[in-house]
Backbone as CSV, one residue per row, in Angstrom:
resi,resn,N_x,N_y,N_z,CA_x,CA_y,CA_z,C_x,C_y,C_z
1,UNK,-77.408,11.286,17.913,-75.993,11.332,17.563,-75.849,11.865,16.145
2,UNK,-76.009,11.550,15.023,-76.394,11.888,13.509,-75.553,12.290,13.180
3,UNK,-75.362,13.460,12.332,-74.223,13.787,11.260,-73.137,14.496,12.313
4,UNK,-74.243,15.683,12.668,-72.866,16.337,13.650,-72.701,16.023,14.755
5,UNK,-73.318,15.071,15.563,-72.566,14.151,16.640,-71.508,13.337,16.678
6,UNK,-71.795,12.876,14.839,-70.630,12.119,14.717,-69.091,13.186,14.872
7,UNK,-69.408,14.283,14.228,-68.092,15.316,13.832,-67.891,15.333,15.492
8,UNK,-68.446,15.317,16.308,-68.432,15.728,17.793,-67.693,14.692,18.309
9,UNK,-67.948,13.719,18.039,-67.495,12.419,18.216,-65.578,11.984,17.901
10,UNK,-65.806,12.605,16.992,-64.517,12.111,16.405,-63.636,13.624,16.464
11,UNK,-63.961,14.472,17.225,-63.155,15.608,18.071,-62.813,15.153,19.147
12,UNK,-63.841,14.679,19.986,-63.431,13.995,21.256,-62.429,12.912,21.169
13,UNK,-62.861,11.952,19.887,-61.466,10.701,19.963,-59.792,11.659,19.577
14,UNK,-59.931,12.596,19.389,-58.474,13.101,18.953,-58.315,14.231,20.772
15,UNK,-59.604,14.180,21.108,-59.215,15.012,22.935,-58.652,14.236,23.457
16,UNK,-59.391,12.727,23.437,-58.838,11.681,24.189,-57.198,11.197,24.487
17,UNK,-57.155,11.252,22.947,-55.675,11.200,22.505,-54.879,11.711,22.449
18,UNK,-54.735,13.054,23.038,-54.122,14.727,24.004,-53.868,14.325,24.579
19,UNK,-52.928,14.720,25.070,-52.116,14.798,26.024,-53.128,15.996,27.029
20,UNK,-53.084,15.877,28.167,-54.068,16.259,29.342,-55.587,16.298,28.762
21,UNK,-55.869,15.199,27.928,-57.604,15.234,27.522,-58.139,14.983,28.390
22,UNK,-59.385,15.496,27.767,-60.515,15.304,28.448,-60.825,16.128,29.674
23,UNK,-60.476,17.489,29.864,-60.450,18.350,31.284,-62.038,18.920,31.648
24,UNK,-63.172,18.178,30.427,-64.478,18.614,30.756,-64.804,19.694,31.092
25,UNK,-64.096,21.215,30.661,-64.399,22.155,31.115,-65.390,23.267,29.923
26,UNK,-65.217,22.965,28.728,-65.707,23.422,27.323,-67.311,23.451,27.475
27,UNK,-68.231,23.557,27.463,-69.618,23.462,27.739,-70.331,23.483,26.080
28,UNK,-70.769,22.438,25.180,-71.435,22.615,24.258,-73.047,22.372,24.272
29,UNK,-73.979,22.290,23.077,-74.927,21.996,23.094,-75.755,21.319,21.916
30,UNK,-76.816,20.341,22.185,-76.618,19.874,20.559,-78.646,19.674,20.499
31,UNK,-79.292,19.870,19.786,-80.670,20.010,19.695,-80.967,19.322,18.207
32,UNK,-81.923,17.899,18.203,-82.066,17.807,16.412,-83.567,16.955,16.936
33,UNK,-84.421,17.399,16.302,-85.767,17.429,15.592,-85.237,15.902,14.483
34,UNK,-85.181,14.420,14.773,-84.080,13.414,13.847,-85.683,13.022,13.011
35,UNK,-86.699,12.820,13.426,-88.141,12.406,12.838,-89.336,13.433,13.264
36,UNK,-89.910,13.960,12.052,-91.229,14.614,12.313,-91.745,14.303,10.889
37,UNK,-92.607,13.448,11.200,-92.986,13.218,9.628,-94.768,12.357,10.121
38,UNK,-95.159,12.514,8.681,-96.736,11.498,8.415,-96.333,10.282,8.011
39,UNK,-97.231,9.549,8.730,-96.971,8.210,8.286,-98.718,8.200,7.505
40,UNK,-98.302,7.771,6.544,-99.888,6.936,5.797,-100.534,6.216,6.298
41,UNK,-99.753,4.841,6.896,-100.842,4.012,7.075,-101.581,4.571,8.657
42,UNK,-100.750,5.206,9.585,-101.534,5.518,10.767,-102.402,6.703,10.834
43,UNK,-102.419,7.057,9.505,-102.621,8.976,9.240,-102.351,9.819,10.207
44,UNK,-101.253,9.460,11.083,-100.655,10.452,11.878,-99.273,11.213,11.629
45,UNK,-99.400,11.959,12.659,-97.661,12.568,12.535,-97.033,11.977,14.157
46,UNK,-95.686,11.867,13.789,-94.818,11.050,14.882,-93.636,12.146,14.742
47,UNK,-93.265,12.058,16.407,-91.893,13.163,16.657,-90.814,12.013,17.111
48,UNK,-89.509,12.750,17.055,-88.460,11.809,17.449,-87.482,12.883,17.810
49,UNK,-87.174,13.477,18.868,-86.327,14.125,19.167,-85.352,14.154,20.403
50,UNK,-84.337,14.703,20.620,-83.211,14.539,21.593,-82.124,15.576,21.602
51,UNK,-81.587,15.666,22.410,-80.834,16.655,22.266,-79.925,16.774,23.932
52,UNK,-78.354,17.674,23.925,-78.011,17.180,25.117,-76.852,18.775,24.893
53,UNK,-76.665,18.843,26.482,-75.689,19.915,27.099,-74.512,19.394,27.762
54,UNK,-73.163,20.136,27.866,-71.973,19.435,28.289,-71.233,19.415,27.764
55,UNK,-70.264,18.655,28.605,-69.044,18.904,27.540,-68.258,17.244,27.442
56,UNK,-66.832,17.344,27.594,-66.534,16.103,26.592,-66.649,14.567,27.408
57,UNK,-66.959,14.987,29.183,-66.877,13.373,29.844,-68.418,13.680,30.197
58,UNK,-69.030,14.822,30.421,-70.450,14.226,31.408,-71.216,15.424,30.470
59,UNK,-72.791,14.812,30.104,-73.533,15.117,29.508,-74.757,15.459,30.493
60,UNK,-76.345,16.207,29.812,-77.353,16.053,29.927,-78.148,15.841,28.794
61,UNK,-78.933,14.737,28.923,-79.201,14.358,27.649,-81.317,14.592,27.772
62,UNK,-81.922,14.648,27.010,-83.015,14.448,27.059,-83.681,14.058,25.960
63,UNK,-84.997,13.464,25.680,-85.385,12.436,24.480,-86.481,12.694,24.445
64,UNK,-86.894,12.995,23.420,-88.684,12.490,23.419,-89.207,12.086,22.513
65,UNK,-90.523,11.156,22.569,-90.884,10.699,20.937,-92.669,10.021,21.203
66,UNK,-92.542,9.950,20.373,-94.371,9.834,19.904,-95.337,10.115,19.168
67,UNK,-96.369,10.517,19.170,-97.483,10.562,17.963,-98.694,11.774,18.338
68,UNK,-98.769,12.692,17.333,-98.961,13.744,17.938,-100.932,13.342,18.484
69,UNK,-101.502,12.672,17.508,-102.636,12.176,17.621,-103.031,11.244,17.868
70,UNK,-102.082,10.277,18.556,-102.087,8.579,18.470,-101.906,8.885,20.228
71,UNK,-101.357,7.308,20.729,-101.569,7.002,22.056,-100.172,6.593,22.088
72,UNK,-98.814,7.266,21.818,-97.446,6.847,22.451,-96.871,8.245,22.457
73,UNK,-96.646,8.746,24.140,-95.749,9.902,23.937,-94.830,9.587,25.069
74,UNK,-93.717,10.010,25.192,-92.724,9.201,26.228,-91.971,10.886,26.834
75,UNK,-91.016,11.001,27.491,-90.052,11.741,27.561,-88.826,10.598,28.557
76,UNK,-87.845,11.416,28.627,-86.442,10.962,29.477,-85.677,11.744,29.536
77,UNK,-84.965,12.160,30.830,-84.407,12.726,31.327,-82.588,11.690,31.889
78,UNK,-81.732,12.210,31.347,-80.703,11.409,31.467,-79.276,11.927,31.782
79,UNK,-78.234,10.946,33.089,-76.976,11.658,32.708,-76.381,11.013,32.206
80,UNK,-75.276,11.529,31.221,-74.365,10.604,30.038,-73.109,10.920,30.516
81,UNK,-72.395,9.840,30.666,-71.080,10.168,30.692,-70.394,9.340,29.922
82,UNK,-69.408,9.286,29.099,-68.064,9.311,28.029,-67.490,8.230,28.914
83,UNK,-67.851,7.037,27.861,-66.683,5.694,28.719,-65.525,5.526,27.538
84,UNK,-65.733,6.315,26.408,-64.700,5.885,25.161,-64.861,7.253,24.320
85,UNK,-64.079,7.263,23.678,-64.673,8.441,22.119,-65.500,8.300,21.569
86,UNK,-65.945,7.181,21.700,-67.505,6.893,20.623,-68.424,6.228,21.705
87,UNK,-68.520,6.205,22.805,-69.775,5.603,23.897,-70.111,6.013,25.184
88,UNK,-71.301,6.587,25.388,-71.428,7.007,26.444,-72.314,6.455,27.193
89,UNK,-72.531,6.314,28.597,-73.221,5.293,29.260,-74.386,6.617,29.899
90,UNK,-75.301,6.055,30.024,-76.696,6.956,30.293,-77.105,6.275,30.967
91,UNK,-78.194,7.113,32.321,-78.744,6.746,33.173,-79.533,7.694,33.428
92,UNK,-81.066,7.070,33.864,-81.873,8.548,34.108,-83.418,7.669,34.144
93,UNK,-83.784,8.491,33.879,-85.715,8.573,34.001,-86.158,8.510,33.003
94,UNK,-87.354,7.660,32.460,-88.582,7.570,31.688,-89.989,7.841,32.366
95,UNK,-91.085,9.072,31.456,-92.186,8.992,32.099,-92.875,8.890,30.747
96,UNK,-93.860,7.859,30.696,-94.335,7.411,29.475,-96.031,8.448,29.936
97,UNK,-95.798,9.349,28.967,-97.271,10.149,29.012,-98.654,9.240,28.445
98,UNK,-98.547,8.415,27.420,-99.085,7.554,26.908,-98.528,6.350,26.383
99,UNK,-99.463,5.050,26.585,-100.631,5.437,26.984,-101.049,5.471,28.922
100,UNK,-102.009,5.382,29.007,-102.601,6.110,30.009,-103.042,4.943,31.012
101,UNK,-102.996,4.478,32.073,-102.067,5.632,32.671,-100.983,5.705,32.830
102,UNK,-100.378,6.732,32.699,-98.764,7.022,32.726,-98.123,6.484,34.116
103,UNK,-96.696,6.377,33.704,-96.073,5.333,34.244,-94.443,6.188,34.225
104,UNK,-93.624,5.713,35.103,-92.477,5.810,35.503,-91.009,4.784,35.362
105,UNK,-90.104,5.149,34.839,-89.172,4.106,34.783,-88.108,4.411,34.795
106,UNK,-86.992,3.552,35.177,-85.303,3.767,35.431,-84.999,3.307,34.190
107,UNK,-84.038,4.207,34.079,-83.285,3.931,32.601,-81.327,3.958,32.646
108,UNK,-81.139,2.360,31.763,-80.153,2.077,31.525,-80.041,2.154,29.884
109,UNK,-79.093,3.172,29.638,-78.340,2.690,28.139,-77.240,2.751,27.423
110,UNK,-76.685,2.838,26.311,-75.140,2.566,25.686,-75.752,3.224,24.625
111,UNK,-75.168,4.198,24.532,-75.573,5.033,22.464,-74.014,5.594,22.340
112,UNK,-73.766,5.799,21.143,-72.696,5.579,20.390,-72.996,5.248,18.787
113,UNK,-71.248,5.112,18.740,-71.150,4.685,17.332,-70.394,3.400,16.955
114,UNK,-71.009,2.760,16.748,-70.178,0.840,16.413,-69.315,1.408,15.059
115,UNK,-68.609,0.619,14.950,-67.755,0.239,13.534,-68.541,0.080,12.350
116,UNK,-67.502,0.946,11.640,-68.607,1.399,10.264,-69.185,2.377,10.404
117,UNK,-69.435,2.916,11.591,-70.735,4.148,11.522,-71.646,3.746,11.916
118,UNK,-71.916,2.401,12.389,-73.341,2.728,12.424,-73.807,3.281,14.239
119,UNK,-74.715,4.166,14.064,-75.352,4.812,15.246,-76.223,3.705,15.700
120,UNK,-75.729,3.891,17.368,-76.290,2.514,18.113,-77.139,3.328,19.287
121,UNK,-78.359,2.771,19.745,-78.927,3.445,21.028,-79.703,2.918,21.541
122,UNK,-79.145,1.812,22.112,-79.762,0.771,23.519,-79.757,0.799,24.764
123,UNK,-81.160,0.769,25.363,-81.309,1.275,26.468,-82.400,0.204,27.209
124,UNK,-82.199,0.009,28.528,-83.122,-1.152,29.301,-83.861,-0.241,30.415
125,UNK,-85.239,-0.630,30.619,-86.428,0.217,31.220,-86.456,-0.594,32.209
126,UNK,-87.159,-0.421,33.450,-87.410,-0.960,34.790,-88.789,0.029,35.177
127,UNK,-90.031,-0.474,35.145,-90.395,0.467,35.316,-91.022,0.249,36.839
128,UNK,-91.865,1.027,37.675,-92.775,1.127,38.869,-92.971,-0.169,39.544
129,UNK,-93.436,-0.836,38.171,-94.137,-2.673,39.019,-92.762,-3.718,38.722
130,UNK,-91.351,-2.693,38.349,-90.789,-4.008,38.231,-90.538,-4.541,37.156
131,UNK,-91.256,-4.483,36.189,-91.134,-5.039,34.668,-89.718,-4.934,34.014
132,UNK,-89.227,-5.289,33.624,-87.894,-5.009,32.697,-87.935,-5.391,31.011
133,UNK,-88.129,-4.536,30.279,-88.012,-4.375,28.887,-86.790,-3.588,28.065
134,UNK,-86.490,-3.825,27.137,-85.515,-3.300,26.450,-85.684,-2.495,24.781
135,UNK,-84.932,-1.643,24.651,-85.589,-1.433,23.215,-83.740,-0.808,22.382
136,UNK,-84.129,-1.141,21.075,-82.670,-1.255,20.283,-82.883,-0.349,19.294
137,UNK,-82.047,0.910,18.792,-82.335,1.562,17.777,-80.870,1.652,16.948
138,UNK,-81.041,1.107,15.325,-79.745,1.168,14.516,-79.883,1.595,13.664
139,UNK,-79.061,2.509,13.067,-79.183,3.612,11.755,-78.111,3.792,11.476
140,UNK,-77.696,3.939,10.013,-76.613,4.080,9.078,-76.936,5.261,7.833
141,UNK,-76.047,5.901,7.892,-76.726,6.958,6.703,-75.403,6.591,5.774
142,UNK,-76.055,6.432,4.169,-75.277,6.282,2.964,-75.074,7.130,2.395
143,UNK,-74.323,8.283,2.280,-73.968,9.084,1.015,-74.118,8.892,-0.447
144,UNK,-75.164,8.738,-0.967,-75.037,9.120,-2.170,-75.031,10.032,-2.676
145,UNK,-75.451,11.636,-2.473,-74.264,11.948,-2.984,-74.452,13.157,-1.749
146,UNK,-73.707,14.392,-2.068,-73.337,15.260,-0.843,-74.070,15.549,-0.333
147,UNK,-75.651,15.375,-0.978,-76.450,16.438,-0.396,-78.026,14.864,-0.103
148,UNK,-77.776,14.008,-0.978,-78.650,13.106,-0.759,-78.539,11.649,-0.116
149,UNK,-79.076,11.639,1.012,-78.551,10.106,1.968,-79.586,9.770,2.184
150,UNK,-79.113,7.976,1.996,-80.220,6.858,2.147,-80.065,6.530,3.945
151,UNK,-81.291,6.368,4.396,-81.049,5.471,5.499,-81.503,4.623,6.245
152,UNK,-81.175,3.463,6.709,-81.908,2.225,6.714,-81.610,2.355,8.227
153,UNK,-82.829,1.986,8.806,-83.457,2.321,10.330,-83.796,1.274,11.196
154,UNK,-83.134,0.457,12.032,-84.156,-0.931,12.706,-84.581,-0.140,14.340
155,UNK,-85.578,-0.597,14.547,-85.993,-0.129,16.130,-86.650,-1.874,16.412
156,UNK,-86.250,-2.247,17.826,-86.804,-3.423,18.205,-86.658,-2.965,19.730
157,UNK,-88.578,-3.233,19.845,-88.890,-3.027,21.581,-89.204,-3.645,22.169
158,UNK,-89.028,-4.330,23.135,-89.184,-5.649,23.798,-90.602,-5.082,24.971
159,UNK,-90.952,-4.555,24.585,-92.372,-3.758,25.893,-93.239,-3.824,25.095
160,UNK,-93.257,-3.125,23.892,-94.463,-3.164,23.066,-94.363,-4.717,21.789
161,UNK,-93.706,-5.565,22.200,-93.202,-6.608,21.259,-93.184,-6.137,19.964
162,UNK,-92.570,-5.253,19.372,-92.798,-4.535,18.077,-91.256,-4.369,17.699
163,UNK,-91.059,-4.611,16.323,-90.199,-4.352,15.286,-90.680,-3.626,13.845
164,UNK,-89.513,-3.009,13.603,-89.457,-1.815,12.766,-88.350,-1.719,11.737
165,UNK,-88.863,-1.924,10.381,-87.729,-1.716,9.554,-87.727,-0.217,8.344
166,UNK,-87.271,0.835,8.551,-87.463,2.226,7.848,-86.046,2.302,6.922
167,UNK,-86.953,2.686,5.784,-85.586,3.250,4.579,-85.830,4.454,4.230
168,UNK,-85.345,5.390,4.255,-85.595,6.588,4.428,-84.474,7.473,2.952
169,UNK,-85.074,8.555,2.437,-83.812,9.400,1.565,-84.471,10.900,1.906
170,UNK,-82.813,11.483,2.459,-83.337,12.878,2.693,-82.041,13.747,1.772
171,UNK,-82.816,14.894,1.672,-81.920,15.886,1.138,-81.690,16.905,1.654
172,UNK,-80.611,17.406,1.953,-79.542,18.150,2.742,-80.338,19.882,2.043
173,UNK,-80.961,20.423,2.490,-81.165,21.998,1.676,-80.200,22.689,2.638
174,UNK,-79.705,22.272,3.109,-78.552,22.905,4.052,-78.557,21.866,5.357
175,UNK,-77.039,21.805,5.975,-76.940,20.657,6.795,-78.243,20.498,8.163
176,UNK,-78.304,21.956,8.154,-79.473,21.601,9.605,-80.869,21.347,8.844
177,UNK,-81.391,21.416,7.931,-82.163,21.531,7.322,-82.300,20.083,5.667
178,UNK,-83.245,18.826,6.148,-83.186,17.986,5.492,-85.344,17.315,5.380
179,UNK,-85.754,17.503,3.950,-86.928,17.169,4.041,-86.264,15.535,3.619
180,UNK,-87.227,14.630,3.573,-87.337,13.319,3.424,-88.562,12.577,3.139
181,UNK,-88.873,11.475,2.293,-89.558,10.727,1.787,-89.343,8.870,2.465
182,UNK,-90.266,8.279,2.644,-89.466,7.154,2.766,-90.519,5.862,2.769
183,UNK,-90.270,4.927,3.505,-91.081,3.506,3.799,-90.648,2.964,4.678
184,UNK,-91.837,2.528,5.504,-91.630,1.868,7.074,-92.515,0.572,6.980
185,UNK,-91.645,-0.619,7.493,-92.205,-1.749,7.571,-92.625,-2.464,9.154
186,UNK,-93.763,-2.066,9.762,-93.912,-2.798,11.678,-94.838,-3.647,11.345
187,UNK,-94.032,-4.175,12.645,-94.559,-5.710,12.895,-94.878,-5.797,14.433
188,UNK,-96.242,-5.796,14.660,-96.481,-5.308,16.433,-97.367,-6.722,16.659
189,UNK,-97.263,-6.831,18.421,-97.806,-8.279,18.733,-99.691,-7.827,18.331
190,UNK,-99.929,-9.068,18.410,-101.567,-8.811,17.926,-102.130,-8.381,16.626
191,UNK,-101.088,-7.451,16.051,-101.885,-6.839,14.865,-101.130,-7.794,13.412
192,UNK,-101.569,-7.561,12.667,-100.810,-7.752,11.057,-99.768,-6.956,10.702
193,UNK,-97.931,-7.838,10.048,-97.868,-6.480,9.927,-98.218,-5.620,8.517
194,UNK,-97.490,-4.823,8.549,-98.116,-3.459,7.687,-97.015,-2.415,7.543
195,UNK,-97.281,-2.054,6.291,-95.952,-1.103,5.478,-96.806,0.519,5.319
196,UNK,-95.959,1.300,5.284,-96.598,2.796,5.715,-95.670,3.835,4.875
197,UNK,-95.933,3.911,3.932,-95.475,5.340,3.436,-95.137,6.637,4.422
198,UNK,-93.736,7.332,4.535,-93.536,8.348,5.209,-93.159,9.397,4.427
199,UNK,-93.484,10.811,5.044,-92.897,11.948,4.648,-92.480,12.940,5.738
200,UNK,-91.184,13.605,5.966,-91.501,14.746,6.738,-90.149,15.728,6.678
201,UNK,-89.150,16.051,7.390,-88.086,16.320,7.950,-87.292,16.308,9.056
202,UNK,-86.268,16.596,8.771,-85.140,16.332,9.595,-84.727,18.206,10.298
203,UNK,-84.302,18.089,11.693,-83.570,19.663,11.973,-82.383,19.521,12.814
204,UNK,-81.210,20.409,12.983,-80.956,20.280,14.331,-80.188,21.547,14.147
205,UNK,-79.936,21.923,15.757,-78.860,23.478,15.954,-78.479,23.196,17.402
């Protein structure tokens, strides 16, 4: 969702509010690269990307994320459709490439934007044997100033029992275009947790 989802967002709440809105006939497209960065403590690099086609009631959405050298790579395949100006309800497929062996799952979720801004993207898994897990992602970006934003990141996954707290500052070298510095704090079942220096960038078109 991010900067210009939000602008997307808050076009649609003024379609809504038209008189004959919402005729779903406009076709846009939205692509952002939101995490590619090194983490220190895993000495890896991790992707986080998504991106979706459509227009203002029914979407195609798709996701992917993971570690380019590590053991978590996922994809999802999803349809979104517009229950409000700011929420769309998703449904679709998870195939978790890693780890191994890969696995299949139905996907329920709600992404949007809560009050205040903050970007919400919760979604519940079902996978092959039945299992049901959930995972929660919340992010807020602070303006300080036009070109430099702080942002404080929670992810909580109920599959991998793992929580995640990221503060992140990136700088805008142009809106599609943002490098970033930051610190990540996980807390995973079994292990200790552990704080991780990040670096990487941000894209989208």
């Amino acid at each position: 969702m991010k900067t210009l989802s939000r602008c997307i967002l808050l076009v649609n709440a003024i379609v809504y509010a038209a008189p004959g809105a919402a005729d779903d006939t406009t076709i846009f497209s939205f692509v952002q690269l939101d995490r590619f960065e090194y983490q220190e403590h895993e000495e890896d690099w991790i992707w986080d990307m998504q991106g979706w086609i459509g227009a203002d009631l029914h979407k195609f959405w798709w996701k992917t994320e993971g570690e380019v050298d590590g053991d978590d790579a996922e994809f999802q395949l999803l349809y979104s459709r517009a229950i409000s100006p700011f929420w769309d309800l998703q449904l679709g497929l998870r195939h978790s490439l890693e780890p191994r062996p890969a696995e299949n799952y139905a996907v329920i979720g709600l992404q949007g934007l809560a009050p205040q801004w903050f970007e919400i993207d919760l979604a519940a898994f079902v996978s092959d044997d039945g299992d049901l897990t959930a995972r929660l992602e919340v992010e807020y970006d602070l303006l300080l100033t036009q070109r430099l934003i702080l942002q404080p990141r929670i992810e909580l996954d109920s599959e991998s029992k793992s929580s995640a707290l990221d503060l992140r500052v990136r700088y805008e070298i142009k809106r599609e275009i943002a490098p970033y510095i930051g610190v990540s704090w996980t807390q995973t079942s079994g292990r200790e947790d552990y704080v991780s220096l990040v670096a990487g960038a941000r894209f989208w078109f």
